[in-house]
C-alpha positions as CSV (number, residue, x, y, z in Angstrom):
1,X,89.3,-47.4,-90.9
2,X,86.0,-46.3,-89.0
3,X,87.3,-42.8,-86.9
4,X,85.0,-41.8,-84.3
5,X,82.2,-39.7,-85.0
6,X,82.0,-40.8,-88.5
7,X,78.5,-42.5,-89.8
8,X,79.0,-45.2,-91.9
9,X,75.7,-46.3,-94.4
10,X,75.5,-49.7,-92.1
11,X,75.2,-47.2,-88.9
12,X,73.0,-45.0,-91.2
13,X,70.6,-47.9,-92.1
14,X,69.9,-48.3,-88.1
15,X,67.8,-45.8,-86.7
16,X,68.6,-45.5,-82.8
17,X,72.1,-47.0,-83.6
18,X,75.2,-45.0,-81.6
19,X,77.7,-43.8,-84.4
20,X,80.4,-44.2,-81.9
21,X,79.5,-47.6,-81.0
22,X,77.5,-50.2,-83.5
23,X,76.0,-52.5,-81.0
24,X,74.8,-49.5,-78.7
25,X,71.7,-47.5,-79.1
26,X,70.8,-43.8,-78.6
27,X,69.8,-42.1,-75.3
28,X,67.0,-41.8,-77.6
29,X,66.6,-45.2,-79.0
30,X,66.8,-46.2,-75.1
31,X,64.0,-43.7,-74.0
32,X,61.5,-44.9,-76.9
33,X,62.1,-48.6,-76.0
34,X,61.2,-47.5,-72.0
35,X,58.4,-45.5,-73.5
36,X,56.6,-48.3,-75.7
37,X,57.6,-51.7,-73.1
38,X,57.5,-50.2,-69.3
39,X,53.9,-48.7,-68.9
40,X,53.3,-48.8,-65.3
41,X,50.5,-46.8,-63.4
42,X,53.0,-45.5,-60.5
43,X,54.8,-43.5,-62.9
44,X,55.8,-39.8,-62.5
45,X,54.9,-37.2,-65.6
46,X,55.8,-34.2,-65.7
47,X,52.5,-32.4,-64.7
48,X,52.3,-34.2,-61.3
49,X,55.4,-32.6,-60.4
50,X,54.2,-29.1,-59.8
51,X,51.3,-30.6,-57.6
52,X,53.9,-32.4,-55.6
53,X,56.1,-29.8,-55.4
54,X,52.6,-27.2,-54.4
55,X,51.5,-29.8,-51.8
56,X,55.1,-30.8,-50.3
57,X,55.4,-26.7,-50.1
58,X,52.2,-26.3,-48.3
59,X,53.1,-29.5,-45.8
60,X,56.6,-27.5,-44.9
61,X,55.1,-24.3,-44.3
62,X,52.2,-26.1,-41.8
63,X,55.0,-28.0,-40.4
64,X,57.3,-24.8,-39.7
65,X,54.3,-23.0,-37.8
66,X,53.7,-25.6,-35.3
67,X,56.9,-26.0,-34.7
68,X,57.4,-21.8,-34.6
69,X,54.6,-21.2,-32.4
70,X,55.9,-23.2,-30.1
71,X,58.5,-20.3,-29.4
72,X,55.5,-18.2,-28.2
73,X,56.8,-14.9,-29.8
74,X,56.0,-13.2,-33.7
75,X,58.2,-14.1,-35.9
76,X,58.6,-13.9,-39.7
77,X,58.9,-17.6,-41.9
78,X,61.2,-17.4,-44.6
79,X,60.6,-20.0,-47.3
80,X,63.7,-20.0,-49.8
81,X,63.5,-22.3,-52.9
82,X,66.2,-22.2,-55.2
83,X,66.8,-23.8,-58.6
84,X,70.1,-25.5,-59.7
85,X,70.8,-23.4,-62.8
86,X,72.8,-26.3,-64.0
87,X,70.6,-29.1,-62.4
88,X,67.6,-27.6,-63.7
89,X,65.7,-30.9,-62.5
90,X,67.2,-30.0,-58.8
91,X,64.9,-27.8,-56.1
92,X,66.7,-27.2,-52.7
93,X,63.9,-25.7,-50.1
94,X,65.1,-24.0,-46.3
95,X,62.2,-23.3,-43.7
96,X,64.2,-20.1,-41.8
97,X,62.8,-19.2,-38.2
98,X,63.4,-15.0,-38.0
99,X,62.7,-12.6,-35.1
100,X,63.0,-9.9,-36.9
101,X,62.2,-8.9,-40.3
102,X,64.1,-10.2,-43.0
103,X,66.0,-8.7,-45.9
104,X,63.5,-9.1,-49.0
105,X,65.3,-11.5,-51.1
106,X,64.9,-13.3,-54.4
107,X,63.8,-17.0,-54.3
108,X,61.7,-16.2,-50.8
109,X,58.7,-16.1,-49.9
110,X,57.7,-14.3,-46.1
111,X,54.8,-15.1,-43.8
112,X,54.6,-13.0,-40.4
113,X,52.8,-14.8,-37.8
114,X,51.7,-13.8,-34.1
115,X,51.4,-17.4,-31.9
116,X,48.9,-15.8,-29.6
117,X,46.5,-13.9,-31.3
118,X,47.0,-16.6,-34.2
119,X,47.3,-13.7,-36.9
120,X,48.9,-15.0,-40.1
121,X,49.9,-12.6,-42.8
122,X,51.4,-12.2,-46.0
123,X,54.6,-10.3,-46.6
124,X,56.3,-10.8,-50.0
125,X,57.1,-13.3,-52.7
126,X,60.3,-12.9,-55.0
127,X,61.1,-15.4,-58.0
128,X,65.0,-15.5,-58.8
129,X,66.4,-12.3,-60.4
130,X,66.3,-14.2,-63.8
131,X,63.1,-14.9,-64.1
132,X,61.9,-11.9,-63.2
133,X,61.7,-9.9,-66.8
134,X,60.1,-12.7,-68.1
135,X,57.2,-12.6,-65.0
136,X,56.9,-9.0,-65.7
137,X,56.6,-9.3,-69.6
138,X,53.5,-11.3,-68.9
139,X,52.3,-8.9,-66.2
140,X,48.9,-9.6,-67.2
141,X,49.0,-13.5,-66.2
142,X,49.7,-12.4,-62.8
143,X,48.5,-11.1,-59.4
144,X,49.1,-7.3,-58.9
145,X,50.9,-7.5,-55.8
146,X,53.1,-9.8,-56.9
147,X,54.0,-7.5,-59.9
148,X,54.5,-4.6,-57.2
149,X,56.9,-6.8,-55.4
150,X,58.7,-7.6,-58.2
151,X,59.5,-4.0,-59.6
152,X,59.7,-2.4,-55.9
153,X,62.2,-5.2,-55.6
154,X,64.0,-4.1,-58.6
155,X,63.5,-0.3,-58.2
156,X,64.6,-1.0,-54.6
157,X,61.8,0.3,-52.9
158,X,62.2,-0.9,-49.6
159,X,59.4,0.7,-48.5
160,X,57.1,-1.3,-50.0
161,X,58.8,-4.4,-47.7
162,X,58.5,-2.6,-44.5
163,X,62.2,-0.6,-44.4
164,X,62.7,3.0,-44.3
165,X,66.1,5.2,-44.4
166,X,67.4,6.1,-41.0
167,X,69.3,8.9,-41.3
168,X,72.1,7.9,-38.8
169,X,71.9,4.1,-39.6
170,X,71.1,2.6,-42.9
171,X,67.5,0.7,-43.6
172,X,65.8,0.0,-40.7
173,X,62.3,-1.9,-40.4
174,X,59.2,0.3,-40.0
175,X,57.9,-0.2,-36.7
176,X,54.0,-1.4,-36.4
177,X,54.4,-2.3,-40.4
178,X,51.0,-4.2,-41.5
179,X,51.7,-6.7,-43.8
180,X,49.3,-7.9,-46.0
181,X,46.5,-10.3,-45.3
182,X,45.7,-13.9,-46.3
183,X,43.2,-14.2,-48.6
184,X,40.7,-17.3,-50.0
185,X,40.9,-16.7,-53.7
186,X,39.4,-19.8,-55.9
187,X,41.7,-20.1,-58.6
188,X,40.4,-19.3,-62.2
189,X,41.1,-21.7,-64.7
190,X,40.9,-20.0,-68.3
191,X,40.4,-22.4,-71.2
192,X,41.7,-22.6,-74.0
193,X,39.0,-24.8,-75.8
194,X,35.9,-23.6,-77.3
195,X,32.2,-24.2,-76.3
């Protein structure tokens, strides 16, 4: 009598045979057939999903400030990305609309833009809490700033976000706070091959 989860030699003999059941094959054994019969051009790898996901990102944001602007006042744009920590494979993305500053907060990345005198700036950028001792263990691989919003973030140091401590209410913004400018920055592209 076969019990399940036992390998007998005839299942043995198979490669990319299912022990549980004989005339079945492995995720595995299903994934290499895929792999060697169905080559099409149109299909997605893994590194094209960062440029779609950099792109689509850049599209929102555009998107977000024409419709924004439209309001006619500053106002701060709150991009926040989250990962499924179960779903890894899952991305869920909000555009917020603020008139006032926002509460720095992991997974978001803050613009502050004035419609009239078209002035766009940078505010912050904060990965998820969990990923954020890894970020600063390769401090080197990274911007600066983004390293100072990191630990300010963790030391919380809200004054590097634009809050200071009120003494009758709790943290309020700083008034006339100057966030940080866009730059152009051509990205550097180390290799790792040899001349």
């Amino acid at each position: 009598m076969l019990h399940l989860g036992t390998a007998t030699n005839a299942t043995l003999s198979k490669p990319n045979t299912s022990i549980y059941d004989p005339s079945r094959k492995t995720v595995g054994g299903i994934y290499l057939d895929a792999q060697a019969h169905n080559r099409h051009e149109d299909q997605i790898e893994i590194g094209d999903m960062s440029r779609e996901l950099t792109t689509s990102l850049v599209d929102d944001i555009n998107d977000a400030i024409k419709n924004f602007d439209l309001k006619g006042k500053p106002y701060y744009l709150v991009v926040h990305e989250k990962k499924d920590l179960q779903m890894k494979q899952t991305l869920a993305r909000r555009i917020l609309y603020f008139g006032y500053r926002p509460w720095p907060e992991d997974d978001t990345t803050v613009f502050w833009k004035d419609p009239k005198t078209q002035d766009l700036r940078f505010c912050w950028c904060l990965p998820h809490w969990s990923e954020m001792w890894t970020t600063l263990s390769y401090a080197d691989q990274y911007d600066p700033d983004f390293i100072a919003d990191i630990k300010a973030w963790q030391n919380f140091d809200l004054t590097h976000f634009g809050f200071y401590k009120h003494p009758d209410l709790e943290w309020v913004p700083i008034p006339n706070f100057r966030d940080r400018p866009l730059r152009n920055q051509t990205p550097v592209v180390d290799s790792l091959l040899t001349a």
